[in-house]
C-alpha positions as CSV (number, residue, x, y, z in Angstrom):
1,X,57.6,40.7,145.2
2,X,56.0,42.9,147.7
3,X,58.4,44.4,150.0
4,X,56.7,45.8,153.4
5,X,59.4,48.1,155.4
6,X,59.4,49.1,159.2
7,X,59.4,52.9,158.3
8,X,61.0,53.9,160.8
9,X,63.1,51.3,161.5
10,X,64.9,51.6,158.0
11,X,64.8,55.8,158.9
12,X,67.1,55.5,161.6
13,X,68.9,52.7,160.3
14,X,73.0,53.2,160.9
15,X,72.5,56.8,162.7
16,X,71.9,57.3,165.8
17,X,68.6,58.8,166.9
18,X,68.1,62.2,167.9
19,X,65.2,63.8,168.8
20,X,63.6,65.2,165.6
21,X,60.5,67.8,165.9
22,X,57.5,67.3,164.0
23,X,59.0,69.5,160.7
24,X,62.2,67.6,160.3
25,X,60.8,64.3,161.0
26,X,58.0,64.9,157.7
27,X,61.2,65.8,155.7
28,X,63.1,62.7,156.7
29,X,59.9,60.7,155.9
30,X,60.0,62.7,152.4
31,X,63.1,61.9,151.9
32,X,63.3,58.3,152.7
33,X,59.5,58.0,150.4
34,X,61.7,59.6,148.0
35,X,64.4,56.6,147.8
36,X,62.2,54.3,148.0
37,X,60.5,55.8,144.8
38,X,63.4,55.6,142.6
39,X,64.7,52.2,143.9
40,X,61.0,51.2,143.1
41,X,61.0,52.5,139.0
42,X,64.2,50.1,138.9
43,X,62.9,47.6,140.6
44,X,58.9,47.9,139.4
45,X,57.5,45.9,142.9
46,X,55.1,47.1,144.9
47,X,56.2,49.2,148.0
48,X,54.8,49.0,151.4
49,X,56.2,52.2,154.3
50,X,54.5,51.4,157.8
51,X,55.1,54.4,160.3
52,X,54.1,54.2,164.3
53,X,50.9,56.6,164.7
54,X,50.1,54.5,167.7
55,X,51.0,58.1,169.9
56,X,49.4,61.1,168.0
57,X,48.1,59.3,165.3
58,X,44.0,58.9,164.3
59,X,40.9,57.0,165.3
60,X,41.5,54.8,162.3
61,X,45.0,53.5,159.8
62,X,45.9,55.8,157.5
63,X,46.8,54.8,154.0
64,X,47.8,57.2,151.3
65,X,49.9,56.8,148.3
66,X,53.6,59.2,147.4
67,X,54.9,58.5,144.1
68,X,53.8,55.1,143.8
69,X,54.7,54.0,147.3
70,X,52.0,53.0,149.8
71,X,52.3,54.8,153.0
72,X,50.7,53.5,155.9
73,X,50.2,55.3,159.3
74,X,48.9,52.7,162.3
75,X,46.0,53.9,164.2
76,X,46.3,55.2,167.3
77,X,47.0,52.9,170.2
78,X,48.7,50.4,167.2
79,X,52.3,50.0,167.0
80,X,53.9,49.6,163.8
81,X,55.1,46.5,164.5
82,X,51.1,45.1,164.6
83,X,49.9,46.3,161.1
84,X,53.7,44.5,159.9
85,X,52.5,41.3,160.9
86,X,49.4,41.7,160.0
87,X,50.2,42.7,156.3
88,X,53.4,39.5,156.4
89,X,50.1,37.2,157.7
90,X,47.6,38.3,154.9
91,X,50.8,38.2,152.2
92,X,52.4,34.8,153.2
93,X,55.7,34.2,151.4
94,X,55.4,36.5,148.5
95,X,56.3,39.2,150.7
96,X,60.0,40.7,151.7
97,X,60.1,42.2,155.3
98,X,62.9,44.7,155.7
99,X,63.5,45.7,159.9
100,X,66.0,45.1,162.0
101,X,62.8,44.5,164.8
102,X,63.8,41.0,166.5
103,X,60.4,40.3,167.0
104,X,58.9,41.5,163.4
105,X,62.0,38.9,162.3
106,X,61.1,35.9,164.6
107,X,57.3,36.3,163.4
108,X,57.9,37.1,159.6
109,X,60.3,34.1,159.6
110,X,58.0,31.7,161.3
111,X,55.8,32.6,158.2
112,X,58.5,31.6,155.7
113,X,59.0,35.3,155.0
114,X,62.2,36.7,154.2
115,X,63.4,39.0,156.4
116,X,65.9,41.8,155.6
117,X,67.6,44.0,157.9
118,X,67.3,47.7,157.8
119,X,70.7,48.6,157.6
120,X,71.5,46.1,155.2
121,X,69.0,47.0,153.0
122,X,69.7,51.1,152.9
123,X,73.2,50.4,151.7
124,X,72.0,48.7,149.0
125,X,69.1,51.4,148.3
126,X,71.8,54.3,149.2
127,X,75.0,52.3,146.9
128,X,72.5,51.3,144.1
129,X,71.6,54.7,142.8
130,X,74.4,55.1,140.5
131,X,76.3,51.6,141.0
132,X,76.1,48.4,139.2
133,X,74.5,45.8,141.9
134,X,76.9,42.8,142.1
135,X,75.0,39.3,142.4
136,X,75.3,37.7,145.5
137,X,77.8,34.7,145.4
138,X,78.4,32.0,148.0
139,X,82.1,32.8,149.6
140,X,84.8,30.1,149.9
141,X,83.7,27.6,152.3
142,X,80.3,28.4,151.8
143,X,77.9,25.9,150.3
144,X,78.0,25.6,146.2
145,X,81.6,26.8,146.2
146,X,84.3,24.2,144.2
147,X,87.0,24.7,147.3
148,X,85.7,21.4,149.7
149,X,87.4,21.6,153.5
150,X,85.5,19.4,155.8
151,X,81.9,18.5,156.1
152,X,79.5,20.2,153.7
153,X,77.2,23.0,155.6
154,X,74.3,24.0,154.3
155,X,72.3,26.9,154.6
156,X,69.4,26.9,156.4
157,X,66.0,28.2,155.3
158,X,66.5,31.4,156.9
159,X,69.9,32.3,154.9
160,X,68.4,30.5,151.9
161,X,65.7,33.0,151.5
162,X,67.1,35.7,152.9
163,X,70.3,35.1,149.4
164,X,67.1,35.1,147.2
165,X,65.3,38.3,148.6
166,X,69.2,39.8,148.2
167,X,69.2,38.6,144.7
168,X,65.6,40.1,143.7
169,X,66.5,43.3,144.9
């Protein structure tokens, strides 16, 4: 699995955003590359981090490496949200987008990518550092449970591998 994040979508997910200068923006990058780091030697996937440099970035995409997670800074003139679905294009389904981006979700899914939102997945990068994860079940009602009221509802392909990605993580 090959999960490519919206950097700083998943940054700011659940707070809300104040202006950072340049200094305390690098160490909430540092920090965040740091998370991702130890969710990743529990995990052992490979990480993709896409930042905007689309304002005061450089002439080309930067690409560098921190503790075994692949940082990527667009060019500038490039949003984030560009090299994203170019990366979910070139990966196809064997990739796991996590942004709350409407857009990056309405493209990723059209691709049959699984799409997980940022604040969903930081509580389970934040609450899985010490914690036993808990598998995802289906809740009463839901479809595969024993409990039968009404007309069976199924999940569509969106929820379906969107329970997978959960359960992967």
């Amino acid at each position: 699995m090959h999960l490519i994040i919206d950097g700083y979508n998943l940054l700011y997910a659940g707070r809300s955003v104040a202006k950072m200068n340049n200094l305390e923006l690098q160490r909430e990058r540092d920090r965040l590359i740091t998370l991702l780091s130890a969710y990743r030697k529990r995990k052992q996937g490979r990480i993709t981090v896409i930042f905007d440099g689309w304002q005061t970035g450089w002439g080309t995409e930067q690409k560098e490496f921190k503790n075994g997670i692949e940082v990527v800074f667009s060019q500038l003139g490039e949003r984030a949200d560009e090299v994203i679905k170019r990366m979910v294009r070139d990966k196809g389904a064997g990739a796991v987008v996590v942004s709350s981006d409407r857009e990056i979700a309405r493209y990723a899914e059209k691709m049959a990518v699984a799409v997980i939102p940022s604040e969903q997945f930081m509580e389970r990068l934040e609450g899985s550092r010490g914690m036993v994860e808990k598998e995802i079940e289906p809740e009463d009602g839901e479809y595969g449970s024993s409990k039968r009221k009404g007309p069976s509802r199924r999940p569509s392909k969106k929820e379906k591998r969107l329970r997978t990605a959960l359960r992967k993580l």
